[in-house]
Structures are given as C-alpha cells and as structure tokens.
C-alpha positions as CSV (number, residue, x, y, z in Angstrom):
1,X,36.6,205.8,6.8
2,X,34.4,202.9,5.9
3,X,34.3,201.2,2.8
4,X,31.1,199.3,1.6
5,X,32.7,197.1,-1.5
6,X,35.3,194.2,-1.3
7,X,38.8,195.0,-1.5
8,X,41.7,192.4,-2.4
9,X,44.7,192.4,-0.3
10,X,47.1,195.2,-2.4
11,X,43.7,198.1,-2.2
12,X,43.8,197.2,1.9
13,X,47.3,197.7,2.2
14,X,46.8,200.7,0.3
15,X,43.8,201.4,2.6
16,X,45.9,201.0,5.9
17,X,48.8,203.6,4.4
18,X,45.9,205.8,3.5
19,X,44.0,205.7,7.2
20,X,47.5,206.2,8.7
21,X,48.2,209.4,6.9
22,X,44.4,210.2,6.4
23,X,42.3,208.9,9.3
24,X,39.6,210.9,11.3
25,X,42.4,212.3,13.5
26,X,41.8,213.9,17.0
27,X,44.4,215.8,17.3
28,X,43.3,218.7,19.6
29,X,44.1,221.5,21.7
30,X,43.2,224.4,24.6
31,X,43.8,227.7,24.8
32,X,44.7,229.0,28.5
33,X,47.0,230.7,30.6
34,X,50.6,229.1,30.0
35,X,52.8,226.7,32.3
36,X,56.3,226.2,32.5
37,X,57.7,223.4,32.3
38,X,60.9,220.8,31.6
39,X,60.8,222.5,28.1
40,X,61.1,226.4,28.2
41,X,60.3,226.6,24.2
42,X,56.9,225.0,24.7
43,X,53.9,226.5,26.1
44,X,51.4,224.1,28.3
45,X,47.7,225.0,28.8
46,X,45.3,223.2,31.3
47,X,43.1,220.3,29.8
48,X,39.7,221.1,30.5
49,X,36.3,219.4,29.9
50,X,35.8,222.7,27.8
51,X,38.4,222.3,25.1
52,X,39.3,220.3,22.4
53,X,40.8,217.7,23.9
54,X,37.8,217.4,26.6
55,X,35.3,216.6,24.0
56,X,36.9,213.3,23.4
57,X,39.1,212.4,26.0
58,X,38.1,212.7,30.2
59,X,40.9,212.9,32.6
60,X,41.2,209.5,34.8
61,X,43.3,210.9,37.5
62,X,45.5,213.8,38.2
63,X,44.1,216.6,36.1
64,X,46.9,219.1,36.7
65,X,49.0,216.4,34.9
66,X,47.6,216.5,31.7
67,X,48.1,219.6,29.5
68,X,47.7,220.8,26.1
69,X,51.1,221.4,24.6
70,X,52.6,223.2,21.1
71,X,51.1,221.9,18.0
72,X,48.5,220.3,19.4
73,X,50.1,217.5,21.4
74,X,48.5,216.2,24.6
75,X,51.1,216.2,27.4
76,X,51.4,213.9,30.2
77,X,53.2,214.7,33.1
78,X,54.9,212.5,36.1
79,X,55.7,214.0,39.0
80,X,56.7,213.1,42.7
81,X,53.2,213.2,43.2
82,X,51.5,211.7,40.5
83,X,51.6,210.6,37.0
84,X,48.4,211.2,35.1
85,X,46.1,209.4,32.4
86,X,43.6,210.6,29.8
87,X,40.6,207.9,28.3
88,X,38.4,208.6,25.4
89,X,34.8,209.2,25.7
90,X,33.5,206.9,23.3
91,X,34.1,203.2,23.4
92,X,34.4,200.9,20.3
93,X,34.6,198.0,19.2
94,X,36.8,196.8,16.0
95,X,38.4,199.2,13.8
96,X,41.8,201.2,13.9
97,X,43.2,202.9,16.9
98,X,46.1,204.8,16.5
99,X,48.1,207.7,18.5
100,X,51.6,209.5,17.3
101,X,53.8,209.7,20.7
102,X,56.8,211.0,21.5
103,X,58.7,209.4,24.7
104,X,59.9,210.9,28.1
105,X,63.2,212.5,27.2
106,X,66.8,211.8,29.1
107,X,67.1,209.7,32.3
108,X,63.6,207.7,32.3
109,X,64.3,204.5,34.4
110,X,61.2,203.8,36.5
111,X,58.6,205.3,34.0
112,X,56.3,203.5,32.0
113,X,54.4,205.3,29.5
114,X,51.3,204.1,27.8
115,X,48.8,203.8,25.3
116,X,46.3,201.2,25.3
117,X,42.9,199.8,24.5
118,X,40.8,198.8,27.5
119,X,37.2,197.7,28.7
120,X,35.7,197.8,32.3
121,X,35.1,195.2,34.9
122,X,37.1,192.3,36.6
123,X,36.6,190.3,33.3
124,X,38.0,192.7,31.3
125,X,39.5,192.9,27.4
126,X,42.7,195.3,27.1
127,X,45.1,195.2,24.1
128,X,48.6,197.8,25.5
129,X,51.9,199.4,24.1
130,X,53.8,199.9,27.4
131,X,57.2,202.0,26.9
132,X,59.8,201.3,29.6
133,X,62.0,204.0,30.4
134,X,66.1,203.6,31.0
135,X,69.1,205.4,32.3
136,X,70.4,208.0,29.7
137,X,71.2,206.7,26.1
138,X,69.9,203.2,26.5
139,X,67.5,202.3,24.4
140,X,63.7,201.7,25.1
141,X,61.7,198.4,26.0
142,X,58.6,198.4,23.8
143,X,56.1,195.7,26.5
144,X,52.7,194.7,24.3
145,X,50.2,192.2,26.5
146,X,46.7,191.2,25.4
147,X,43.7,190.4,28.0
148,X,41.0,188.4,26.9
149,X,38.3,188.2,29.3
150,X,40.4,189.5,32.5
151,X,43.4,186.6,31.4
152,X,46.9,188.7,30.1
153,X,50.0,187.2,30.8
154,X,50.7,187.5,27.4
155,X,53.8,190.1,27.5
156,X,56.2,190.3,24.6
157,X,59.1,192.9,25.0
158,X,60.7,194.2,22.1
159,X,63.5,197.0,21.4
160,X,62.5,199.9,19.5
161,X,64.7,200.6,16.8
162,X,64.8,204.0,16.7
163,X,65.5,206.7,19.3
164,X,61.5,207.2,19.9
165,X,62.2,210.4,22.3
166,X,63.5,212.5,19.3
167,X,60.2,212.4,17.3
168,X,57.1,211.2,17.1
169,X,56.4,207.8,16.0
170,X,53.0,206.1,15.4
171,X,51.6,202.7,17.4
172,X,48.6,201.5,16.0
173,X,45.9,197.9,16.6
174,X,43.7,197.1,13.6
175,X,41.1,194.9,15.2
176,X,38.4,192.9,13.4
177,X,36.4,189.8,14.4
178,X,39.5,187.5,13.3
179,X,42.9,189.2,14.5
180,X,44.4,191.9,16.8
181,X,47.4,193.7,14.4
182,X,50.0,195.9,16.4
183,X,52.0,198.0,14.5
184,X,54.8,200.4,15.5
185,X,55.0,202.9,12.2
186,X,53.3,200.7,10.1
187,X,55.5,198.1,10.8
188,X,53.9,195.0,12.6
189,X,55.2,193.6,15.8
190,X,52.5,191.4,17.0
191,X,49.5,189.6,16.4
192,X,47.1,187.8,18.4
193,X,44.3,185.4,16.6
194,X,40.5,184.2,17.3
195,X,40.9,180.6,18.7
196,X,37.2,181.1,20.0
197,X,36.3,177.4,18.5
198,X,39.1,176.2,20.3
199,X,38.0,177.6,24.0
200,X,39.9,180.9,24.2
201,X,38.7,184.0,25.1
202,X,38.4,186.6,21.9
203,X,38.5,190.5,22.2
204,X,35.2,190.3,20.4
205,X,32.6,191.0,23.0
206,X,33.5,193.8,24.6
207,X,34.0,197.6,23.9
208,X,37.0,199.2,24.9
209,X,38.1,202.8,25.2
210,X,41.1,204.3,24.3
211,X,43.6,205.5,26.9
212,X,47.4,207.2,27.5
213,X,48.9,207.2,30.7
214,X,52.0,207.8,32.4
215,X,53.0,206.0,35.8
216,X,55.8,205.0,38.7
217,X,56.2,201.8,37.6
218,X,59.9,201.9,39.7
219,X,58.8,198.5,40.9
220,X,59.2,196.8,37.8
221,X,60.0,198.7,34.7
222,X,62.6,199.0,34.4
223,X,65.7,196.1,34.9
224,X,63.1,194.1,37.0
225,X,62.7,197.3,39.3
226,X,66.6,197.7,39.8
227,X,66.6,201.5,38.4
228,X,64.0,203.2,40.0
229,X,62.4,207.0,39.2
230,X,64.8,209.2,40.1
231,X,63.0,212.5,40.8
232,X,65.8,215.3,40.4
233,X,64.7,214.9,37.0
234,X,61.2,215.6,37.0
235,X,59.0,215.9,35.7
236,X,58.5,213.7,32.9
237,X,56.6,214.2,30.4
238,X,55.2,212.1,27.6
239,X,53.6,213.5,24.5
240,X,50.7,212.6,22.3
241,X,49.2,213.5,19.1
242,X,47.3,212.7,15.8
243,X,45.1,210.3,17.9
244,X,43.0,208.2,15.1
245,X,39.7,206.4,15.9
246,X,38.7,205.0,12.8
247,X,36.7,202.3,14.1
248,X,33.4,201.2,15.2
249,X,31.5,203.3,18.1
250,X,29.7,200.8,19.9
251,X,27.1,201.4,23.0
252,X,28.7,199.4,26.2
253,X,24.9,198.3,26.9
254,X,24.5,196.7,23.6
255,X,27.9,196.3,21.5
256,X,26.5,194.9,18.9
257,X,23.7,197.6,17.5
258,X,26.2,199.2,15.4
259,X,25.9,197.3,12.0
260,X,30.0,197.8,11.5
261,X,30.4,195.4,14.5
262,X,29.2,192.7,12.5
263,X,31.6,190.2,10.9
264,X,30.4,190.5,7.5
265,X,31.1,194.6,7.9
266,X,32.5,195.5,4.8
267,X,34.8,198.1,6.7
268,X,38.7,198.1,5.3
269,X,39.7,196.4,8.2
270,X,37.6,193.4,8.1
271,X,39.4,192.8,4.4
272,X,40.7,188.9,4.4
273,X,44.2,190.3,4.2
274,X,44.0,191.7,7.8
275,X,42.4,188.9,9.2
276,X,44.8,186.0,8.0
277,X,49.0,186.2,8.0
278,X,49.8,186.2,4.6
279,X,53.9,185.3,3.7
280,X,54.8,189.3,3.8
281,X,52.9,190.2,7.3
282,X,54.6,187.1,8.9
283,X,57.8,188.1,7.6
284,X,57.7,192.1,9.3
285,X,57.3,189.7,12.7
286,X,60.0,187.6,12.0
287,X,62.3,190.9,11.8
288,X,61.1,192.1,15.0
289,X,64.0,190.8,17.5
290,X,62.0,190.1,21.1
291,X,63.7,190.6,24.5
292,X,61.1,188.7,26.2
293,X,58.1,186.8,24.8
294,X,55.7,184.6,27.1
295,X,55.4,182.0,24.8
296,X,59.2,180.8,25.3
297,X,58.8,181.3,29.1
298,X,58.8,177.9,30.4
299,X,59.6,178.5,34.1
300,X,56.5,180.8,34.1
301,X,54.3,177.8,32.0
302,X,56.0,174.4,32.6
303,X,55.1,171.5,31.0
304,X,51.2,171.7,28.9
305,X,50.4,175.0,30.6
306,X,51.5,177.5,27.8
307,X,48.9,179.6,26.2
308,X,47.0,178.0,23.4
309,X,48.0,180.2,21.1
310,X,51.7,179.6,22.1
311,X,51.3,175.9,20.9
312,X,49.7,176.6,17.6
313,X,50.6,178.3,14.2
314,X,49.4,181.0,12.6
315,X,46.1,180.9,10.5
C-alpha cells in the first residue's frame, strides 16, 4: 500500500486505520495430518517449507514447535524441550510491520513470548514487543527495547490493559527515516526518534526481518526470575495471525536500491504526521502507565550517562 501524493495529517491517520484493517496480510496456513494438543477443539498441522506459511516465514529453531493452527493462526509451542521461533524471508527496511497475537493461556510465569523486528550481525538494529508471562490471573508485562547499532538498553515495561490471552490483539512499528512508532491496537505506547545529528545510532541503515518466538526466559521474566516455568503445564502455546508487511523490501547487500527507502518516499508512512509527535500522539503515551522505563533508572545510568534521548524532548 503505497501512496505517491502528499497526504496531511487527518488522510494518514486515516491511512494507518485503513493498513491496519486492510494491509497486505500474511495470514497463512498448511494442510497435514492433525496434532493434539493443550486445546482439543483445535487442529495443528506441521509448518513446512511447502505451505503457506513457509513461503514467507523459515523456522529458526525447533521445527516441531511451530504449527499451523484453526483459522489460519501460526502456533508456537514451548515445551520442556524447546520453545520455537519463526523469521520472515524477506527483510525490509521502513514501512509497517504488524502481527495479531493471542497470549499463552493460564499459568505462564517463566515465558516470554515475542514479536520483533531484527537485523543480523554483532552491530545489529532490533525494535521488540516481549510479553512476560505470570502466575494465573495476573496480568501481563508488555517489555518493548530498541537496538541501534548492537546498543539496547532501552527497555520500557508496560501493563496491558486488557486480558490479551482471551483474543487476539494487534502490536504494530511504523518506521520511516524520522521515528520508530509502537502501537498496541492502534494505540501508541512508545516512540523512539532520529538524533543521528546528534551522535546516536538510527535504525536507518540496516534491514531487519520480521520474527515470533517463544522462549524459557525463567531466569528473568518474570518477577526478576522468582516464578520460573513450571512444566506440569505444558506446553505453551502462543498464537499468531494477520501478519502485515506493508513496508519496503530491501536487498541486505544494498538497502538502499529500493526507491521506497529513500526519505523523500512518498509512502503513507513517511507523512510528517508520523514522523513528528503532534499534541494527540504525545497524549496516547502520556496514558500509557509504565512499570519500568530506562530513562528513570538512575542506578543503572548515574549521573550524565542516561541515553541521549532520555535527556531530550520530543521533536
């Protein structure tokens, strides 16, 4: 969805509803032999390089984790011997990159669950919705970080406000040359800002693929690592669907090539209204109650050393 005329700020809201409802969705499925599973109504078939799913997605590890489930969900399982992750075969950079999910159901304390944008290397660029499980009927920890050039440390935890294991919900980045938007159901949580001129590293350089994972994370996730996976309920498993890669496809041997990479792309997410706060996007953050944000953490930056875009205001 690409739109080569100007738009004011009221057609790209409009535009962003639209490519949420509307987008070039990937939202795929398999058709083999059937495998039970935690949820007896729902049938699970093998992901394979030969169906739907394989023509856009590879499996990173653990194959016989990843399934095709009811409605064309993708399904992630975590079991006592491994969780599993799925990455997209094309790389991109700049655009909109969304997935529906649906959360690990019941006792979850240990798992993290993910979908993220990511490139390769050491000195890498990753922009991440991590979902932090709990013991039964408490709520979820929503963990976003940014990476610019292989430097994160830049975790914000917020709590969901809804029960995001009884439906899907959509978590979404619109990414242009200026700013990295995060939304959770159209509703954004975070930003994060070009301060290039000013000596930080920008996601601007590198293409990143799109992945979902699910993971023992027992050592951290969840309380600091006090609740750990407990395995009598296994396995877990973590749904995806409506996957939405409206964005540039770049070549990771020369990013730039693709004309829509350019910062004078005329794509809807390169409109001045995603690239600057306006008063109404800064107020949907100022709503967003945080349990942890990296930019208050002065034990972990004392004195000067927080992030520069900690000690500056939005543009």
């Amino acid at each position: 969805m690409a739109l080569q005329t100007t738009m004011g700020a009221s057609e790209a809201r409009l535009l962003f509803l639209a490519a949420a409802l509307f987008g070039v969705v990937v939202a795929l499925s398999s058709s083999f032999a059937g495998v039970e599973a935690q949820d007896t109504t729902e049938v699970y078939t093998p992901f394979t390089s030969n169906s739907q799913y394989g023509n856009s997605f590879s499996v990173v590890w653990a194959p016989t984790n990843a399934w095709s489930g009811n409605n064309s969900t993708l399904v992630l399982s975590l079991t006592n011997s491994s969780g599993s992750a799925v990455e997209s075969t094309t790389s991109y950079l700049f655009g909109y990159l969304r997935a529906s999910i649906k959360l690990v159901s019941g006792y979850s304390a240990g798992v993290a669950q993910t979908f993220y944008l990511s490139s390769s290397g050491p000195n890498h660029d990753e922009v991440d919705f991590e979902f932090l499980g709990n013991v039964t009927n408490q709520p979820w920890i929503l963990q976003t970080n940014v990476f610019a050039n292989g430097t994160g440390g830049r975790e914000q935890r917020i709590y969901l406000w809804f029960d995001p294991t009884a439906d899907y919900h959509t978590y979404a980045v619109i990414w242009n040359c200026k700013t990295i938007s995060m939304y959770v159901d159209n509703t954004l949580i975070r930003i994060f800002q070009n301060h290039e001129q000013e000596g930080q590293a920008y996601l601007d350089r590198q293409p990143m693929n799109v992945f979902a994972s699910i993971f023992d994370a027992s050592q951290w996730a969840t309380r600091g690592g006090l609740d750990k996976v407990d395995w009598a309920f296994a396995p877990f498993l973590g749904r995806y669907t409506n996957f939405t890669m409206d964005a540039c496809a770049a070549d990771p041997a020369d990013p730039l090539a693709n004309p829509c990479t350019s910062p004078t792309a005329t794509n809807w997410w390169n409109a001045p209204y995603f690239q600057s706060l306006p008063p109404d996007r800064i107020a949907q953050m100022e709503n967003i109650t945080k349990v942890y944000d990296y930019c208050t953490d002065y034990v972990r930056y004392p004195g000067n050393t927080l992030p520069y875009e900690c000690t500056v205001g939005y543009t």
